[in-house]
C-alpha positions in Angstrom: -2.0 -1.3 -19.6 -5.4 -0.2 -19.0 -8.9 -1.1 -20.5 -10.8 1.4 -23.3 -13.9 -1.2 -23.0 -16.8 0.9 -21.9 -18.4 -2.2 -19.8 -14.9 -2.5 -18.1 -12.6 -5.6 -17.7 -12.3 -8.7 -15.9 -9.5 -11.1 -15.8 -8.9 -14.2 -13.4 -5.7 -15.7 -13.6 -5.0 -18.4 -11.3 -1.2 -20.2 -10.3 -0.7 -22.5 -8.4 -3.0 -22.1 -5.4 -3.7 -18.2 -6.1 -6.3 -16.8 -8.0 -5.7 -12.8 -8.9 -9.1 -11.2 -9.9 -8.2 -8.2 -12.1 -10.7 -5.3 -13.2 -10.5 -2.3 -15.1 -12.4 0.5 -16.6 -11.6 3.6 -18.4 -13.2 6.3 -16.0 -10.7 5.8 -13.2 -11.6 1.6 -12.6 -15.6 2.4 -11.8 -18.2 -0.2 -12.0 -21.0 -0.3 -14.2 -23.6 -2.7 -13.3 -22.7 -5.5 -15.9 -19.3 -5.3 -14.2 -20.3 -5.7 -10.9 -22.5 -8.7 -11.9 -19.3 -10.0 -13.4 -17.3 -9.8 -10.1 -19.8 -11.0 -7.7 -20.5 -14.5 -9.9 -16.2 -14.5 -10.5 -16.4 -15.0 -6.3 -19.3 -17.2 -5.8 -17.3 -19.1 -9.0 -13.8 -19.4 -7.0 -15.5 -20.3 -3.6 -16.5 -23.7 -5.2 -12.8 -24.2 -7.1 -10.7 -26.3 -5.0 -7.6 -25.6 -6.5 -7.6 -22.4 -5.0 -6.5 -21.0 -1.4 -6.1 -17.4 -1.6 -7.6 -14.6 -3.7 -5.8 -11.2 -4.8 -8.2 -8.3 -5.6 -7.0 -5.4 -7.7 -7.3 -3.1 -10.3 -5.9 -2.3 -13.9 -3.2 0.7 -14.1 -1.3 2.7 -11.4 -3.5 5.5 -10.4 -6.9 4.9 -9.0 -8.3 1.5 -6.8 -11.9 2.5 -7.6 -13.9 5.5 -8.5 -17.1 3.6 -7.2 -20.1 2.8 -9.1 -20.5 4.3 -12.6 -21.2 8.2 -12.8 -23.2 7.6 -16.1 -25.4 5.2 -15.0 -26.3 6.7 -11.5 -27.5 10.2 -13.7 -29.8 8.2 -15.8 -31.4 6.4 -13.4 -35.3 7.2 -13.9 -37.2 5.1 -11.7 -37.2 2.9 -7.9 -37.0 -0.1 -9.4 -33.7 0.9 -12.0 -32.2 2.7 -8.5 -32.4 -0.7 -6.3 -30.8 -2.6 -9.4 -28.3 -0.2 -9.5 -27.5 0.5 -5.9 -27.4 -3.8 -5.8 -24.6 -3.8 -7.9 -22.4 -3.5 -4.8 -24.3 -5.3 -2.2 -24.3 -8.4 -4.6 -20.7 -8.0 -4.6 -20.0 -7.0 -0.9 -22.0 -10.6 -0.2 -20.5 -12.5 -2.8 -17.5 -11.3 -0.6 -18.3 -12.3 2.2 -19.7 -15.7 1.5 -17.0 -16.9 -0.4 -14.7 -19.5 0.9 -11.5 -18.1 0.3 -10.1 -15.7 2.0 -9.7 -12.6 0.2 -6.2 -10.1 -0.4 -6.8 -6.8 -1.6 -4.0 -4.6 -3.3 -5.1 -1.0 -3.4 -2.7 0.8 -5.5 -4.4 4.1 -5.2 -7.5 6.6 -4.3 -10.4 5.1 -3.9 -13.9 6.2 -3.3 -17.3 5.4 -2.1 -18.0 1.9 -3.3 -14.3 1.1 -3.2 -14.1 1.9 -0.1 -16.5 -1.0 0.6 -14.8 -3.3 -2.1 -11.4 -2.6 0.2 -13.7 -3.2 3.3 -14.8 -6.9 2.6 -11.8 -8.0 1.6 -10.4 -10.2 4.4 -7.1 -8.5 4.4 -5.5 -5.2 2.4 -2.5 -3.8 2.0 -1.8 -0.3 0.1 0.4 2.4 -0.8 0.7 5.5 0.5 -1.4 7.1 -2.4 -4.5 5.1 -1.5 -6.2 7.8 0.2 -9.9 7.7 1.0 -13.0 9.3 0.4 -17.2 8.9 0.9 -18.7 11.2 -1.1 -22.2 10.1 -1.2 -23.6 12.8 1.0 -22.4 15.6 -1.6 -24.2 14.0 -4.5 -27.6 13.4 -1.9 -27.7 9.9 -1.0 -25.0 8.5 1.7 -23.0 5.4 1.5 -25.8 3.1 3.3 -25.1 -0.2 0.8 -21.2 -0.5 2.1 -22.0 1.0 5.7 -22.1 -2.0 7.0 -19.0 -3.6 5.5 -16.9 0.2 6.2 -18.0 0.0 9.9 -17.5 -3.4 10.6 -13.6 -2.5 9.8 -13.0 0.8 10.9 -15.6 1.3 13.3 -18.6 3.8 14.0 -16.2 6.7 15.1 -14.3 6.6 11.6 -17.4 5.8 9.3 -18.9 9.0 10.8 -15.7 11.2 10.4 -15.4 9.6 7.0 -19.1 10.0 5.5 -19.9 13.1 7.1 -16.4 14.7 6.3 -17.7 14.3 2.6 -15.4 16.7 0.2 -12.2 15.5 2.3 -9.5 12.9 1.3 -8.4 11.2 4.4 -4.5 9.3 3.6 -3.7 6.1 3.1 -2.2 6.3 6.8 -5.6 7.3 8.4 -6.7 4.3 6.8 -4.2 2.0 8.2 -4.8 3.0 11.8 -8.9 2.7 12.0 -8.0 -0.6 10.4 -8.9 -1.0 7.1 -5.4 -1.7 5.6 -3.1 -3.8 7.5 0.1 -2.3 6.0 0.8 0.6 3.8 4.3 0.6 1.5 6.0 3.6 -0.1 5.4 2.4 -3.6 3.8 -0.4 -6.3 6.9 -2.2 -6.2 6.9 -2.7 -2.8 3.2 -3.3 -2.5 3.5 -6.3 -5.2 6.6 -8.3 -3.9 4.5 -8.3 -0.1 1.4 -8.7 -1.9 2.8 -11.9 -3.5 4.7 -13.1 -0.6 1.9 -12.7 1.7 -0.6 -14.8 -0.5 2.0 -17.5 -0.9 2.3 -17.7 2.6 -1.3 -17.6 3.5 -1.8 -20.6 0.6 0.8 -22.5 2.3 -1.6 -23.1 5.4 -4.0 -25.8 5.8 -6.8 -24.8 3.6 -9.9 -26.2 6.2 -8.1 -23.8 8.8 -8.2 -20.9 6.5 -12.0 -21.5 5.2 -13.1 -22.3 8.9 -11.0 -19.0 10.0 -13.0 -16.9 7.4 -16.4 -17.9 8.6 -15.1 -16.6 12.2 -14.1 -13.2 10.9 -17.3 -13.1 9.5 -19.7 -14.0 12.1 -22.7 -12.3 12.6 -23.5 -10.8 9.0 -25.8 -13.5 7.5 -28.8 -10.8 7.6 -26.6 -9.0 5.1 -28.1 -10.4 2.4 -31.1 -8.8 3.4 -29.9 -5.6 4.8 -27.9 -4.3 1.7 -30.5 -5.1 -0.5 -33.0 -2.8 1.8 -29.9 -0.3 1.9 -29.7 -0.1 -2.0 -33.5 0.6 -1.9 -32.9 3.4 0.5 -30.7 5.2 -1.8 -32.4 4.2 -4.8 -35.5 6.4 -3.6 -32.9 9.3 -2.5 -31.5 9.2 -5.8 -34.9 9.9 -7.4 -35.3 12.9 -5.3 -35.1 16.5 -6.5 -31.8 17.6 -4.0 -30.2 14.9 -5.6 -31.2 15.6 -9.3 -30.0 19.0 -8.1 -26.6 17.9 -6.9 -26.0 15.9 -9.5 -26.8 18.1 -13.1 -24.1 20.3 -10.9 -21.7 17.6 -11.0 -22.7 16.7 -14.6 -21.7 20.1 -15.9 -18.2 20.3 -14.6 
């Protein structure tokens, strides 16, 4: 079942010990900005619950993750200030991220692209199927992927992120993926991926919960100057967006 809402979908359902955050959206699970805000204040919200352990992210339906950051809203962004709100949409979230006190599962069922590729990156730990192939398309549009570079390279590295953003019109697999690091398993099918998924979290909730919020500020050492850094990232873009190669690139895309 998948949402027809145009703002998108978001459900938290929480048993036992596990919360699952759910989101949707009609245009292949993108994000428009009210759904973003949505996410990022679900995390900072579940950080403070006690009752939880573990989170599970993922999507509505069986085809894509995460198309990214909504097509429609990126076209009719007019000025600076309306391109760093929109391009914060995703830093918020990446932060919210990795701030938040639980650590973080993420099933990715399916392709996913440009800002889903960060949303896979700053979970703590992913597993997919084989159709969650990748792709950073940014550079094709005119702007680059500079809000979730940090968050892409901290997993998979600077040799990958460059072979990745600058390898723009290419899918890499779900197995390319898995071996620069930024899903820990990959399983034949949705079946699969949901009994692991659930046995995985179970497990993971079973553990002393000071170990695993103390292990989660270890994995993410060194980022506090995030908060700063995306936000100057999503004003980078925002002033690339507002360029003519871009408004170019994209009334090409608008047409097809």
């Amino acid at each position: 079942m998948t949402t027809t809402r145009q703002n998108g979908s978001l459900y938290t359902n929480i048993q036992g010990d596990i919360a699952t955050i759910e989101f949707g959206h009609p245009a292949s699970n993108s994000f428009p900005s009210e759904l973003l805000d949505r996410l990022a204040k679900e995390f900072d919200a579940i950080s403070n619950n006690d009752a939880v352990a573990v989170i599970i992210l993922k999507s509505e339906g069986e085809k894509a993750f995460c198309a990214g950051a909504s097509f429609d809203e990126l076209v009719a962004i007019r000025n600076l200030e309306e391109g760093q709100q929109f391009f914060s949409g995703f830093a918020n979230v990446i932060n919210a991220m990795r701030t938040c006190s639980k650590l973080i599962i993420g099933r990715v069922q399916g392709k996913t692209v440009g800002g889903g590729v960060g949303l896979a990156a700053a979970c703590d730990y992913v597993l997919a199927t084989e159709a969650a192939s990748i792709k950073l398309s940014e550079l094709t549009i005119g702007i680059g992927p500079f809000v979730i570079e940090p968050a892409v390279k901290r997993k998979i590295g600077l040799a990958a992120l460059s072979e990745l953003t600058l390898d723009a019109t290419n899918w890499k697999n779900a197995y390319w993926a898995k071996e620069k690091g930024l899903y820990a398993k990959v399983y034949e099918n949705m079946k699969e991926l949901d009994l692991e998924i659930d046995f995985f979290a179970q497990k993971l909730a079973s553990y002393n919960s000071q170990a695993l919020a103390e292990m989660k500020k270890v994995l993410w050492e060194n980022t506090d100057h995030w908060k700063e850094l995306l936000i100057e990232r999503a004003q980078v873009s925002g002033e690339l967006v507002l360029s003519e190669a871009t408004k170019k690139a994209l009334a090409k895309f608008s047409k097809k």
